[in-house]
C-alpha positions in Angstrom: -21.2 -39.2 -42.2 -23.4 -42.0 -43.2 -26.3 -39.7 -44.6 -23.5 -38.0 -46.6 -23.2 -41.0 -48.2 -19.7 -42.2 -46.5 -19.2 -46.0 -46.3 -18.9 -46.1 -42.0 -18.3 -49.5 -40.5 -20.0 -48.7 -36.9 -18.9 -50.7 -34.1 -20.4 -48.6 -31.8 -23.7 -49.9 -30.7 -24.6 -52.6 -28.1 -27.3 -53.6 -30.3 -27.8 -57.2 -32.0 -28.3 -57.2 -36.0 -31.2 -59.7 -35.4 -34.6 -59.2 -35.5 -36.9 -59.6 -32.4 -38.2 -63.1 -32.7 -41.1 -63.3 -34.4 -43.5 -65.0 -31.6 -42.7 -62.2 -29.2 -42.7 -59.2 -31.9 -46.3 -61.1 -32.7 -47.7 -61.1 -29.2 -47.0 -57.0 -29.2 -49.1 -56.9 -32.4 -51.4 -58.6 -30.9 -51.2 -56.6 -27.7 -52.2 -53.6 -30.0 -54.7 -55.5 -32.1 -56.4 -56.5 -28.7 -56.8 -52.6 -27.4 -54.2 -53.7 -24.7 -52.5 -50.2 -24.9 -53.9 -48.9 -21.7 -52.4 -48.1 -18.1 -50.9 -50.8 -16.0 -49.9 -50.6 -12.6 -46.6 -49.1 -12.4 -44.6 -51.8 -11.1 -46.0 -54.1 -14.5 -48.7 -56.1 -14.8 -49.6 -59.3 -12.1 -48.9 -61.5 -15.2 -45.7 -60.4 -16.3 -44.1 -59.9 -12.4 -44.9 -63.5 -11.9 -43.5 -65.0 -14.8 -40.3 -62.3 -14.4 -40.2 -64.6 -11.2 -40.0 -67.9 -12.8 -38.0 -67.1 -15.8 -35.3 -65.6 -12.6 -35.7 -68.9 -10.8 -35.7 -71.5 -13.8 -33.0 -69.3 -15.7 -31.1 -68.0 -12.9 -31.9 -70.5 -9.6 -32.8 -66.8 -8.1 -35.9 -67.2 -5.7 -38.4 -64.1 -5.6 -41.8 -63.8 -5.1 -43.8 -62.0 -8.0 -43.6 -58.8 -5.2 -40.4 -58.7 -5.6 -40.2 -58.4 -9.0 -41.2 -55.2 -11.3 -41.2 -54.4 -14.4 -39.3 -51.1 -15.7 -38.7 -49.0 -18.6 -35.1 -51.0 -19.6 -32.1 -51.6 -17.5 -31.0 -48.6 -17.0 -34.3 -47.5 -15.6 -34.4 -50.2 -13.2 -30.8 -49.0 -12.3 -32.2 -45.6 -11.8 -34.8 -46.7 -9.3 -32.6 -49.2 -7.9 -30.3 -46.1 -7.0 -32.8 -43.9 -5.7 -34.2 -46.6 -3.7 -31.5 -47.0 -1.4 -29.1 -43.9 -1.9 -29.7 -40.9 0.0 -27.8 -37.4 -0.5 -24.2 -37.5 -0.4 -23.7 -41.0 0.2 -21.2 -42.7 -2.1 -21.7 -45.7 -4.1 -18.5 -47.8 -5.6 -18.1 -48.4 -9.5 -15.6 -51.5 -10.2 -14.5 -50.5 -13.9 -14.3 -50.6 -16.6 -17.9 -49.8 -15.9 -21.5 -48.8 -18.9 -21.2 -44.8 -19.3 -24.1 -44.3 -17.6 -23.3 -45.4 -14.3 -21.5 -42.5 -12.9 -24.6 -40.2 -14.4 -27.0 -42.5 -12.4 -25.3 -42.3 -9.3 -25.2 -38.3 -9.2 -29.1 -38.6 -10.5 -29.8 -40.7 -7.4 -27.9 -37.4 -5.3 -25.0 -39.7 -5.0 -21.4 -40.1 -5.2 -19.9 -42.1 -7.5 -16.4 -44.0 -6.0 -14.0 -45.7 -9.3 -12.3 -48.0 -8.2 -9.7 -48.4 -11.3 -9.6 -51.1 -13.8 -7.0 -54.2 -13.5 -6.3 -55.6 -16.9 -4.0 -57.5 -15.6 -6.2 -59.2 -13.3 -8.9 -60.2 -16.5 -11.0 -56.8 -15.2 -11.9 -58.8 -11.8 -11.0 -57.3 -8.8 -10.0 -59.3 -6.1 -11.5 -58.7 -2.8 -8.6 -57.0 -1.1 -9.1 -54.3 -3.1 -12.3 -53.6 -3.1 -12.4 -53.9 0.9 -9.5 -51.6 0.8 -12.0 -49.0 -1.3 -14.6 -49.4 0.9 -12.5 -49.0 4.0 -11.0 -45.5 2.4 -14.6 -44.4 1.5 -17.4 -45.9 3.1 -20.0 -46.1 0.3 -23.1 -47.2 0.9 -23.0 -49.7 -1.7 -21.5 -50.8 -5.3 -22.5 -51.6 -8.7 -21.4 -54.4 -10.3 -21.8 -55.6 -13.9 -20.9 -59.2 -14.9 -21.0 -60.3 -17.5 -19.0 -57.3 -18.0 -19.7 -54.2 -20.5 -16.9 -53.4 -22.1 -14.5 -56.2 -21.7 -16.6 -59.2 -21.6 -15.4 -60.3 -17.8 -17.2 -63.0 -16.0 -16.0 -63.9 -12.6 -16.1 -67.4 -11.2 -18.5 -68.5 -8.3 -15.5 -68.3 -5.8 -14.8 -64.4 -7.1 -18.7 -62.8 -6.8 -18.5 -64.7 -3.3 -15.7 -62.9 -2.5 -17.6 -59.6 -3.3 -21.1 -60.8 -1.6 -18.4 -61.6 1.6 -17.2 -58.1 1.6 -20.3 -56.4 1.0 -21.1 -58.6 4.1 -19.0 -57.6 6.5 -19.2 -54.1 5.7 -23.1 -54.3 5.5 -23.3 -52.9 1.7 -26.3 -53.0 -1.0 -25.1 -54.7 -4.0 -27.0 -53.3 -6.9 -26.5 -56.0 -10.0 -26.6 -55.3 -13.5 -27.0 -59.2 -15.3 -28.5 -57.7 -18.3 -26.2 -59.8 -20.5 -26.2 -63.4 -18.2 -27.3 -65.6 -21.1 -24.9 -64.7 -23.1 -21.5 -66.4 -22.3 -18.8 -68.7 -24.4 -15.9 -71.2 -23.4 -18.3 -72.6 -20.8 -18.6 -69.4 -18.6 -21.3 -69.4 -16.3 -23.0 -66.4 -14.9 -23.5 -66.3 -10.9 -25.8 -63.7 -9.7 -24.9 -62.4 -6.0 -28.7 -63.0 -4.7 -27.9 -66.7 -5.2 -25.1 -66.8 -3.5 -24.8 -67.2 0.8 -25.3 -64.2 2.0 -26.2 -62.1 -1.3 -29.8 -62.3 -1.5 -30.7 -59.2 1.3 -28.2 -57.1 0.2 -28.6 -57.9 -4.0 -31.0 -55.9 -6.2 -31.1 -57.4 -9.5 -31.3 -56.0 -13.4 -32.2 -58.1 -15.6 -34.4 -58.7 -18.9 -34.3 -59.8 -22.7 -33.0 -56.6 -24.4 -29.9 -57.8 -25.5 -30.4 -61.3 -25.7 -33.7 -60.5 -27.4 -33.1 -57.5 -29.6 -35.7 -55.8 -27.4 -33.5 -52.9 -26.9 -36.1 -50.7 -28.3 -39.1 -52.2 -26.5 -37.8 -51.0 -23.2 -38.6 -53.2 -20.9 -36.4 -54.9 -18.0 -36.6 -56.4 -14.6 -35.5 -55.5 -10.9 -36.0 -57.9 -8.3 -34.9 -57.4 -4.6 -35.9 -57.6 -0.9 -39.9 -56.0 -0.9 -39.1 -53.0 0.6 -36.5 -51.8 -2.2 -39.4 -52.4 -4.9 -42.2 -51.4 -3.1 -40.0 -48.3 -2.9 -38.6 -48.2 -6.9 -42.2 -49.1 -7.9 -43.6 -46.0 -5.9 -40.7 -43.8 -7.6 -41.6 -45.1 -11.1 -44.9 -44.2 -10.7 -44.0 -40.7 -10.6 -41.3 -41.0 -13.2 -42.6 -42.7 -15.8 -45.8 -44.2 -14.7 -45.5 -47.8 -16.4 -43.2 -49.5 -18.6 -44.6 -49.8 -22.3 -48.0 -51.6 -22.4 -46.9 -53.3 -25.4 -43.9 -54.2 -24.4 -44.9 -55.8 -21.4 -46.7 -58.3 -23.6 -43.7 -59.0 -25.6 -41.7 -59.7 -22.5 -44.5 -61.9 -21.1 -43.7 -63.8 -24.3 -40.1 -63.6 -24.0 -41.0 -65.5 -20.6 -43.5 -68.3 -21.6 -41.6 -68.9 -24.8 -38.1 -70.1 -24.5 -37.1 -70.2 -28.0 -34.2 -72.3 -27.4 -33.3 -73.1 -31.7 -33.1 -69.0 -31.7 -30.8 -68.1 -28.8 -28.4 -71.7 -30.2 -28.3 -69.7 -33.4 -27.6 -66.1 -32.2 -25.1 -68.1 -29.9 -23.1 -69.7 -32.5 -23.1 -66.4 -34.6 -21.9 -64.2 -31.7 -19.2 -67.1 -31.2 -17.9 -67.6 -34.6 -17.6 -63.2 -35.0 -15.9 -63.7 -31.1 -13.3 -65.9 -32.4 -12.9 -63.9 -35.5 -11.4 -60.4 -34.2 -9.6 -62.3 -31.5 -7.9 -63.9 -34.1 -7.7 -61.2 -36.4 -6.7 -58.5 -33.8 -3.8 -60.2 -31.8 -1.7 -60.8 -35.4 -2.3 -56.3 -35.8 0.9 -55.8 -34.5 0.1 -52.9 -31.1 -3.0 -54.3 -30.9 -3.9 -57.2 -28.5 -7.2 -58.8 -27.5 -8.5 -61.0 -24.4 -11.0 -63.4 -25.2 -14.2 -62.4 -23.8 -16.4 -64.8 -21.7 -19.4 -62.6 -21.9 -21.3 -60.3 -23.4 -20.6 -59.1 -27.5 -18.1 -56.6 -27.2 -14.0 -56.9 -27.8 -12.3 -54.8 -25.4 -9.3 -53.9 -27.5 -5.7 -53.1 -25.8 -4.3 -49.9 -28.0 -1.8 -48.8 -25.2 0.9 -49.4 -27.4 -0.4 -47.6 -30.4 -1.4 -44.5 -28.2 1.7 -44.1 -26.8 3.4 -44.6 -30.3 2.0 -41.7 -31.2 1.9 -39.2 -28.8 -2.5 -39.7 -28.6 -5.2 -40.8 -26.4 -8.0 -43.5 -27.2 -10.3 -40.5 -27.5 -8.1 -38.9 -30.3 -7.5 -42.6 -31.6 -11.4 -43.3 -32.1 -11.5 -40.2 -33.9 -8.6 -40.5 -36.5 -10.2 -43.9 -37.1 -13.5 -42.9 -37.9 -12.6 -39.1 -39.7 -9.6 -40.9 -41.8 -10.6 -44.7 -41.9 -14.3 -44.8 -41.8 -14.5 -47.0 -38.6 -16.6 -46.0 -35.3 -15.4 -47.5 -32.4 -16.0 -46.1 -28.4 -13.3 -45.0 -26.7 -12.2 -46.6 -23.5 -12.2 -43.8 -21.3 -15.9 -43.7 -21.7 -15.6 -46.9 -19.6 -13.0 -45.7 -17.8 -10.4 -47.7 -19.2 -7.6 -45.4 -20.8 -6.1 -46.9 -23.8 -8.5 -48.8 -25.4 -11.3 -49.3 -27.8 -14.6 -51.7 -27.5 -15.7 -52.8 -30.9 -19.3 -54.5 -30.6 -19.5 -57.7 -32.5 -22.9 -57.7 -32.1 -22.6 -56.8 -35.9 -22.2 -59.2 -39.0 -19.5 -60.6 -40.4 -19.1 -58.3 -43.4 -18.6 -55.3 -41.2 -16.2 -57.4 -38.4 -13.8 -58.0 -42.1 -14.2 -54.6 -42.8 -13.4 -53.0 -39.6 -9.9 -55.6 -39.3 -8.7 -54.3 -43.0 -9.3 -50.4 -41.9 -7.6 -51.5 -38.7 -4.9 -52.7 -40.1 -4.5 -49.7 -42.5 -4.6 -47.5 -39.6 -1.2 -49.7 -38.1 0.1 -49.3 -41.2 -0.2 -45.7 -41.6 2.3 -43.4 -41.0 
């Protein structure tokens, strides 16, 4: 629609409008400049596992060894090894949602399968632990994925909560596999806990982390997984069949993104992702069958459009697309998450567009 020359607002992407910050764009220029565009070993190079280490310990207070930490083609290749790692044929792994897309996919990839355990809105999208024990007592999974802070609705559970889940997980002698790909990004004084760091966590956690979003290094494709040795000696031997290494280049950006913490930059991404945060909550709880919950994490709005679904007679899926054929505005729908009802807008967008989208919003209330 957009090559036809149509004036789409697009919501869509998890992507940050900002550039990549110039210091590590510059050490992947001169990475190529260099001739450093050969092989690595598959599991990164010694460098970069080393510092992934520190940058986990002094970001995070998570405690690996540079053995336990590779380097892999973006998150949700590190989420693919992680999987195949420790997931054998037939054995199911539980999905808290609302949940990334690609999780469910990854899980039948890995010959696995994948357990939802059903969204609570009600409960700010964190399941308590009765639940989940009562999942895993129903179906016996051989672990869960869990993603905080949360993509779609911005969820970020308290310390006392991801204990609750590292107690369970426990007790019924679980993996954890932890997607923290947005950790550093958090308002109203959130904080992220990782399961590794917590009593009892660390055996049973393998960890996803990196810079893409927090970096705009989503096309550089590189990300972290850390973990007991024996899972990443294991996901490094799979890579090396799969993909071989993660970008050369983009290795030496993320060593970088490492040694340089660049704190003037992420306080001024911070404060913009804030200011367009508050602006649709605002802006979307006064749209009358509209509501938003703040979100503590993350840049996406999770938007509540029970009420204008059951209105009239539609699903989200047939919501997103009257919005975008008949008001210009692309949107995901909630089922993709598995969440029924409503629509994640990414604010990871600038201002001009989050206006935009609240005037065709609106129009679309209006409408008959």
């Amino acid at each position: 629609m957009k090559a036809q020359g149509q004036d789409v607002v697009s919501l869509g992407a998890g992507e940050p409008d900002f550039a990549t910050p110039a210091p590590i764009a510059e050490a992947g220029i001169r990475a190529i400049e260099q001739g450093n565009t050969r092989y690595t070993p598959a599991a990164g190079v010694p460098e970069l596992r080393a510092a992934g280490a520190r940058w986990l310990s002094s970001t995070f207070g998570l405690s690996y060894a540079a053995e336990e930490v590779m380097v892999t083609a973006g998150a949700k290749a590190a989420l693919h090894m992680a999987l195949n790692a420790i997931v054998e044929p037939g054995d199911a792994v539980l999905i808290l949602a609302p949940y990334w897309v690609s999780y469910p996919a990854l899980v039948t990839m890995a010959d696995g399968n994948a357990v939802v355990l059903p969204a609570v809105p009600e409960h700010g999208f964190i399941h308590d632990a009765a639940t989940i024990e009562a999942a895993i007592r129903t179906h016996k999974p051989k672990g869960m994925l869990v993603n905080f802070p949360n993509n779609p609705s911005g969820s970020v559970p308290t310390r006392a909560q991801v204990q609750a889940i590292v107690d369970v997980c426990t007790r019924h002698d679980l993996w954890i596999v932890s997607d923290e790909i947005y950790a550093t990004l958090l308002y109203d004084d959130a904080t992220h806990i990782s399961p590794a760091s917590l009593p009892g966590g660390r055996e049973r956690t393998i960890v996803v982390n990196g810079f893409t979003k927090s970096h705009t290094l989503t096309g550089w494709r590189t990300s972290f997984l850390a973990g007991p040795r024996a899972v990443v000696d294991a996901a490094c031997r799979i890579q090396s069949q799969v993909l071989g290494n993660a970008c050369t280049i983009s290795q030496a950006a993320t060593l970088a993104a490492c040694e340089q913490a660049l704190p003037q930059e992420q306080e001024r991404r911070m404060r913009a992702f804030d200011e367009r945060r508050r602006y649709l909550v605002e802006q979307i709880n006064q749209i009358p069958g509209l509501s938003l919950t703040a979100p503590r994490g993350a840049f996406y709005a999770l938007v509540d459009a029970r009420a204008w679904c059951k209105q009239r007679g539609i699903d989200d899926v047939a919501l997103a697309e009257i919005l975008l054929e008949r008001h210009l505005l692309a949107t995901v729908p909630g089922s993709a998450f598995a969440i029924p009802g409503f629509l994640r807008l990414s604010y990871a967008a600038a201002m001009d567009q989050l206006r935009a989208a609240v005037v065709r919003l609106t129009a679309f209330g209006q409408s008959k």
